[in-house]
C-alpha positions as CSV (number, residue, x, y, z in Angstrom):
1,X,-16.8,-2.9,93.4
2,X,-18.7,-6.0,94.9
3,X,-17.1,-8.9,93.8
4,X,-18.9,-12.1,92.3
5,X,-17.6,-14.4,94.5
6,X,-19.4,-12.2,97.0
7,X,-22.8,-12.8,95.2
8,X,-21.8,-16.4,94.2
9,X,-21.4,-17.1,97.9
10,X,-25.0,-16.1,98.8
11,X,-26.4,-17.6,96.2
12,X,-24.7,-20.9,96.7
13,X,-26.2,-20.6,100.4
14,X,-29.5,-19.2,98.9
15,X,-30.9,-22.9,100.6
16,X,-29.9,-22.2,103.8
17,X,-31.0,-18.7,104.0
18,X,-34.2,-19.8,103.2
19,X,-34.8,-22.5,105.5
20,X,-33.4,-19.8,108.6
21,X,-35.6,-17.1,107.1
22,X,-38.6,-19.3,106.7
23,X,-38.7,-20.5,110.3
24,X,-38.1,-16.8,111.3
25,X,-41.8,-15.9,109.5
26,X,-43.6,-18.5,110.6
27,X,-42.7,-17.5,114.2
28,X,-42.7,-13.8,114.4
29,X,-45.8,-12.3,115.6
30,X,-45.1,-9.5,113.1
31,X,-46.0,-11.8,110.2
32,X,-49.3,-13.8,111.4
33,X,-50.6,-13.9,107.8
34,X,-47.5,-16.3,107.4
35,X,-47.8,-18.4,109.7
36,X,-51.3,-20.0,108.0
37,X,-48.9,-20.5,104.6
38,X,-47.9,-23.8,103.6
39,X,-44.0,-24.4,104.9
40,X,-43.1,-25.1,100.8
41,X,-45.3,-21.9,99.3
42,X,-43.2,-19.8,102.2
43,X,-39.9,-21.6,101.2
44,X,-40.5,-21.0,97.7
45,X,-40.9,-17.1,98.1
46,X,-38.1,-16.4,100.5
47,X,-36.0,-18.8,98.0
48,X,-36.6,-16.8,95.0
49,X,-35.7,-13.3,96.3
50,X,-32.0,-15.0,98.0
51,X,-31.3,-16.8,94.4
52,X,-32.2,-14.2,92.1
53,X,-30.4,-11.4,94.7
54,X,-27.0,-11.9,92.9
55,X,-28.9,-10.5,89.5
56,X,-30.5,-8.0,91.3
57,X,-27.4,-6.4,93.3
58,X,-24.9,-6.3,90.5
59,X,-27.5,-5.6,87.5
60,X,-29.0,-2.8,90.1
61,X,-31.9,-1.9,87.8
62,X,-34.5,0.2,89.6
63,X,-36.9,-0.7,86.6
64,X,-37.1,-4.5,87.2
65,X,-36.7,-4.2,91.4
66,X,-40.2,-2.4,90.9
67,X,-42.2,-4.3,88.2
68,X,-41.2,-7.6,90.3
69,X,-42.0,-6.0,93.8
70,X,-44.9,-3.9,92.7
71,X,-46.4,-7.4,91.3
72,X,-45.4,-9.1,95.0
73,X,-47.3,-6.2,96.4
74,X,-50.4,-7.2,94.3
75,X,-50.4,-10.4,94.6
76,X,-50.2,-10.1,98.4
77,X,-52.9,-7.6,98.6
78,X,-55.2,-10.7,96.6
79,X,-54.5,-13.0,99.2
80,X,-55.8,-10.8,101.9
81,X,-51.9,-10.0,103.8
82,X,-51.7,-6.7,105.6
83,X,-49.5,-4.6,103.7
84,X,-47.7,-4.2,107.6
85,X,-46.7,-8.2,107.5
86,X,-45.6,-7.7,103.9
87,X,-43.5,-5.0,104.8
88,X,-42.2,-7.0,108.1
89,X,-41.7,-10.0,105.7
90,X,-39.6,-8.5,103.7
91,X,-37.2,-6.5,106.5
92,X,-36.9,-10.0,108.2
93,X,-35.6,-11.5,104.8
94,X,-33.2,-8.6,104.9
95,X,-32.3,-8.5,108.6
96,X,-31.4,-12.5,108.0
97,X,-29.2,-12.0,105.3
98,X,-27.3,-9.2,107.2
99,X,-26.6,-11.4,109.7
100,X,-26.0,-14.3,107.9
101,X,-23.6,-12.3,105.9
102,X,-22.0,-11.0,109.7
103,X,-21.7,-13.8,111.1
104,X,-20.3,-16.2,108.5
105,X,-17.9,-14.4,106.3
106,X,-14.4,-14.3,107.3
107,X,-13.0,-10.8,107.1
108,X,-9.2,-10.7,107.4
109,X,-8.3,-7.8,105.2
110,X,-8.8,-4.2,104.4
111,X,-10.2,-5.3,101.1
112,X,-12.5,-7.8,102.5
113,X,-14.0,-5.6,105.2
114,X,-14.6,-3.3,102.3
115,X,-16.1,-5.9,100.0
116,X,-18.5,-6.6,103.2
117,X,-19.3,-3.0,104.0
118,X,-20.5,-3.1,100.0
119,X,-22.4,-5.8,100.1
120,X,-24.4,-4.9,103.3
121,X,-24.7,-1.2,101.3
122,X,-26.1,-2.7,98.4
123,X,-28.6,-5.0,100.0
124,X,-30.1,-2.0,102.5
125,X,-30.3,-0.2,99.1
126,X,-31.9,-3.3,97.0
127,X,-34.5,-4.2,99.9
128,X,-35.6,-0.5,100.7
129,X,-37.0,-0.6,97.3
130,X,-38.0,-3.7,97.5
131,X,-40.3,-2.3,100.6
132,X,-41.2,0.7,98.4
133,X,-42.1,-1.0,95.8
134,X,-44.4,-3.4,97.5
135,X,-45.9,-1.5,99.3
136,X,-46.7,1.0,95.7
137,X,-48.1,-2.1,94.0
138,X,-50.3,-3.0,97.3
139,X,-52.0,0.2,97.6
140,X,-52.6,0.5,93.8
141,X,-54.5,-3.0,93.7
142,X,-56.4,-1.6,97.0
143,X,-56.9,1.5,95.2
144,X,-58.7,-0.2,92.1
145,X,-55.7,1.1,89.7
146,X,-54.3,-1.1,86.8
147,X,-50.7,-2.0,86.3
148,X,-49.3,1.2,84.4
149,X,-51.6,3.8,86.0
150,X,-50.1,6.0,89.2
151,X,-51.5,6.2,92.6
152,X,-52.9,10.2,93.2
153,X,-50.3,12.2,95.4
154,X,-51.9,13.6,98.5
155,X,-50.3,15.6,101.0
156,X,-51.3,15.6,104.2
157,X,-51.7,19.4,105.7
């Protein structure tokens, strides 16, 4: 079980993260469409998703994850980002925190190590729907769907 203080450490740093992650957007040629956002609209995204990530990891309701992220997916779809920088956005916030999380917590037991392992589980977990999710509410708002109504299911042949 992930413990709190886990969480409570991330969010407590949820500043910081930003700030690293921000910089790490405006810079990547992967995320161009960021680069022409204002530094406080960008800070304010990236801040909400580290803040709220506590809620998100230990509550670990599918159902919320993809109402929030299939809105983010819309709304970036209305501001004209390729669903490819939304999608690179999003793995950069993740590949930040993993290495944030790496880097600065002190493992020196079995039961830390685990309690790291866990964490670095449930975030791959929480931002692979996170991508999903997006890019679901993305194509539905290219696609002319409402909120509520499914994308068709092709397959290719």
């Amino acid at each position: 079980m992930l413990s709190g203080r886990v969480i409570r450490i991330i969010e407590s740093r949820a500043e910081e993260l930003t700030r690293g992650v921000v910089k790490k957007l405006q810079s990547s040629p992967q995320t161009r469409s960021y680069h022409e956002l204002s530094p406080e609209d960008l800070h304010h995204r990236v801040f909400e998703v580290y803040h709220d990530l506590g809620g998100w990891l230990l509550k670990n309701t599918d159902h919320a994850i993809r109402g929030r992220y299939n809105e983010l997916g819309e709304q970036r779809f209305n501001e004209g980002i390729p669903i490819a920088e939304v999608l690179w956005a999003l793995i950069l916030t993740r590949d930040y925190l993993r290495d944030y999380v790496a880097t600065s917590m002190l493992v020196d037991s079995t039961l830390e190590l685990y309690r790291e392992q866990e964490l670095n589980r449930l975030i791959g977990r929480f931002f692979d729907r996170a991508v999903c999710y997006a890019a679901e509410g993305y194509e539905r708002k290219a696609s002319g769907l409402r909120e509520g109504e499914d994308l068709p299911v092709t397959f290719a042949r």
